[in-house]
C-alpha positions in Angstrom: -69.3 -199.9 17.5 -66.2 -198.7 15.6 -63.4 -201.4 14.5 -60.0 -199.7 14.7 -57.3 -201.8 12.3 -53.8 -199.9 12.8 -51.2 -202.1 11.8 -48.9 -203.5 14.1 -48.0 -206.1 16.9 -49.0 -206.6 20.3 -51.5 -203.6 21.5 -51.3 -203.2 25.5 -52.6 -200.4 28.0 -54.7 -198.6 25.7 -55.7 -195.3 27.2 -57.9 -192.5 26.0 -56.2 -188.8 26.0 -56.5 -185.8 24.9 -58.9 -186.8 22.2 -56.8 -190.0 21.2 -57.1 -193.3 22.3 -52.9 -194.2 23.0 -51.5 -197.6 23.7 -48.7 -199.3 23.5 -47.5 -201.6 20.7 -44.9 -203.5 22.8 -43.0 -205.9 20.4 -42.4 -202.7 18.1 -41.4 -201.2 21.1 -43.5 -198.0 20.5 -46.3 -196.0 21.9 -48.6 -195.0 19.4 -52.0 -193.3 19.1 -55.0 -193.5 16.7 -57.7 -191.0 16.7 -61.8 -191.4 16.0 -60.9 -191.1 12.5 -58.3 -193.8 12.4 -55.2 -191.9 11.7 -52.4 -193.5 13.5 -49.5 -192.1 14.5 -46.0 -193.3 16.5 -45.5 -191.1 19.4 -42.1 -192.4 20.4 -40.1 -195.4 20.9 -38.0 -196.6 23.9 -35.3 -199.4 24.2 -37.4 -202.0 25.9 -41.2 -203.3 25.8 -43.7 -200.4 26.7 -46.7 -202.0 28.5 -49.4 -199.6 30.9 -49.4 -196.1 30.7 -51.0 -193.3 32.4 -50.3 -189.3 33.2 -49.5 -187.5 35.9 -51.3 -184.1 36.8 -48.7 -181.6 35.0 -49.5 -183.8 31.8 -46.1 -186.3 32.0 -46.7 -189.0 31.0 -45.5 -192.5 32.8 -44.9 -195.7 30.5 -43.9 -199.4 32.0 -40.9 -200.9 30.4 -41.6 -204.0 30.8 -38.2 -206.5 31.2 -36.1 -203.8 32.6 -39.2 -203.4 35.2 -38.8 -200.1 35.1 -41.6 -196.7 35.4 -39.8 -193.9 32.5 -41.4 -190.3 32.7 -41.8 -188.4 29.6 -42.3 -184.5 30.0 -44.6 -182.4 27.5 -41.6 -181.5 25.5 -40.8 -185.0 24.6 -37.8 -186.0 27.4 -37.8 -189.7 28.6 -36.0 -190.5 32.5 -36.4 -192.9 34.8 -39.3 -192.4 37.0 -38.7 -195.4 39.4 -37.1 -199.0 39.9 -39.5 -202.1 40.3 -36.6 -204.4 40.5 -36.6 -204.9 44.2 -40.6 -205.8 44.0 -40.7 -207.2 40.4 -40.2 -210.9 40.1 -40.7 -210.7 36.6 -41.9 -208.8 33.9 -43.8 -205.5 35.0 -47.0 -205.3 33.0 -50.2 -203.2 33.1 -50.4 -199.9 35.5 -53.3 -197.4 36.7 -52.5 -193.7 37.7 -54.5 -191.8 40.2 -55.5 -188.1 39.7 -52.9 -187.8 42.6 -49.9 -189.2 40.6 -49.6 -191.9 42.0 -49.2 -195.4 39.9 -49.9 -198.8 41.0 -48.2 -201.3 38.4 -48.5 -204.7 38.1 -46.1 -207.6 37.2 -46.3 -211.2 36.3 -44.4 -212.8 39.0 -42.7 -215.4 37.1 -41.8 -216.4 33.7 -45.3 -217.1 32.3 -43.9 -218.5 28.6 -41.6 -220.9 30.4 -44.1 -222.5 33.0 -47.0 -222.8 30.3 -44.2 -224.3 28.2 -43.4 -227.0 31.1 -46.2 -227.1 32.8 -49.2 -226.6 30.4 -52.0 -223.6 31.1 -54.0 -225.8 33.6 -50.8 -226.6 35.9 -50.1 -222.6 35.9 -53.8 -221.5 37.0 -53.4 -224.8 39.9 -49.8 -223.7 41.4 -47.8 -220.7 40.6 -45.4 -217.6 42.1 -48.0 -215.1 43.5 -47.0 -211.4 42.6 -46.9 -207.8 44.6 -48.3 -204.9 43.2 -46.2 -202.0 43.5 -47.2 -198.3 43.7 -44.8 -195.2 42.8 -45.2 -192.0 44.3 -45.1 -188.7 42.3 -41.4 -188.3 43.4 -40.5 -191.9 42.3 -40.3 -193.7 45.3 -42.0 -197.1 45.6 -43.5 -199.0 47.9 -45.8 -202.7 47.8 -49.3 -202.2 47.4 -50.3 -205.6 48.0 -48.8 -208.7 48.3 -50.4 -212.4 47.1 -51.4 -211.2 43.5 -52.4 -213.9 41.3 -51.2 -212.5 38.3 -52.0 -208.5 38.9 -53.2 -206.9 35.1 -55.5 -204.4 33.9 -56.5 -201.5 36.6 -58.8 -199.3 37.1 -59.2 -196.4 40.2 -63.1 -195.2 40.5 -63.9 -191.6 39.8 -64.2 -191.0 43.3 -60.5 -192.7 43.8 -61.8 -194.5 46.6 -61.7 -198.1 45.0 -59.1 -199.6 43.2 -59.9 -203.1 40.8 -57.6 -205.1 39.9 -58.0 -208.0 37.4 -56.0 -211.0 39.0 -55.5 -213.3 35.7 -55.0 -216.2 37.2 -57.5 -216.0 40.2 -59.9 -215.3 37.9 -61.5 -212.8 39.7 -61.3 -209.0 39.9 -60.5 -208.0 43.4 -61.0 -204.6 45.0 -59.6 -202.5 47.5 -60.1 -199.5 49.0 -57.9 -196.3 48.7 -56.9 -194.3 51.6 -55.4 -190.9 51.3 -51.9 -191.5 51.4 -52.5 -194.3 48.7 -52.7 -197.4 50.8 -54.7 -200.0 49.9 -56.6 -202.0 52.8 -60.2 -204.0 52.7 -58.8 -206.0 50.0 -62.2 -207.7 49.2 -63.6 -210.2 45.6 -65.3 -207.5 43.4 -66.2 -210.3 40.6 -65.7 -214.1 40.7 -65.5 -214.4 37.0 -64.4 -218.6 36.3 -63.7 -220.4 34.5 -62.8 -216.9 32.2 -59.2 -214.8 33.5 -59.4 -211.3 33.0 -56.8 -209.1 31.3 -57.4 -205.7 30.4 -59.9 -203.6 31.9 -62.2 -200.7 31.8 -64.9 -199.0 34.0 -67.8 -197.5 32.4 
């Protein structure tokens, strides 16, 4: 194993690239990238948290800002737009995002304001009572639809190589939960891949 120490603040979505492992540093609202080697480098910056990130099949690239709930695309030649608008499915901040070899991106959100309730209510009152989420997913043209509905916290994602299966690490259901993928996207068979209590998944990876 290899210990990476880039400065910096909050590391989120980290995915591998082109030969570089990129990820988002989300209270220095940047995306950077480190290679094997360790040299880091800022790729860019935007006016609001970044959080998942993923590429589409022309090589764009698609970054969750995070308050504004938003899904920005940024081209090869370094051009940032809005991709899409979570704000109608978004309860609260959007968070971590998978996306398919298709284009499509499924993105998470936490459903309510997390800092408050543990503030008020204490980590144990959160994981016994709290707003359950819907997972959205964008189309390549930046339209958006629900996923799923009665997410306990939706975060890190994965899609099998076959992109048959999508995982989904529910945080506070402490569980990773499956579905399966059907051809246009939709999800259905929603199904407990892992009971994993008293532990609550964040990130993910599949090896």
């Amino acid at each position: 194993p290899q210990v990476f120490g880039p400065p910096g603040h909050f590391f989120e979505g980290p995915r591998w690239h082109e030969g570089r492992l990129w990820f988002s540093d989300f209270y220095a609202r940047a995306v950077k990238s480190v290679s094997l080697k360790g040299d880091l480098r800022t790729e860019f910056e935007i006016d609001d948290q970044p959080s998942g990130l993923g590429w589409m099949p022309d090589g764009s690239m698609l970054i969750v800002s995070m308050t504004k709930c938003q899904v920005l695309r940024r081209t090869r030649d370094g051009k940032i737009s809005l991709h899409a608008d979570l704000g109608h499915i978004a309860t609260f901040h959007c968070n971590d995002m998978v996306v398919d070899a298709q284009g499509r991106a499924y993105v998470g959100n936490f459903g309510f304001d997390l800092d408050k309730e543990l503030r008020e209510r204490g980590t144990q009152g959160v994981l016994a009572e709290h707003v359950a989420a819907k997972l959205a997913c964008v189309l390549p043209d930046g339209s958006v639809r629900i996923a799923a509905e009665d997410m306990h916290f939706p975060n890190g994602t994965v899609i099998t190589p076959d992109g048959k299966t999508l995982i989904i690490g529910e945080t506070f259901g402490a569980c990773l939960t499956a579905f399966d993928v059907g051809a246009d996207g939709a999800l259905s068979n929603r199904r407990l891949w892992a009971n994993i209590a008293p532990r609550v998944p964040d990130g993910i990876c599949l090896d």
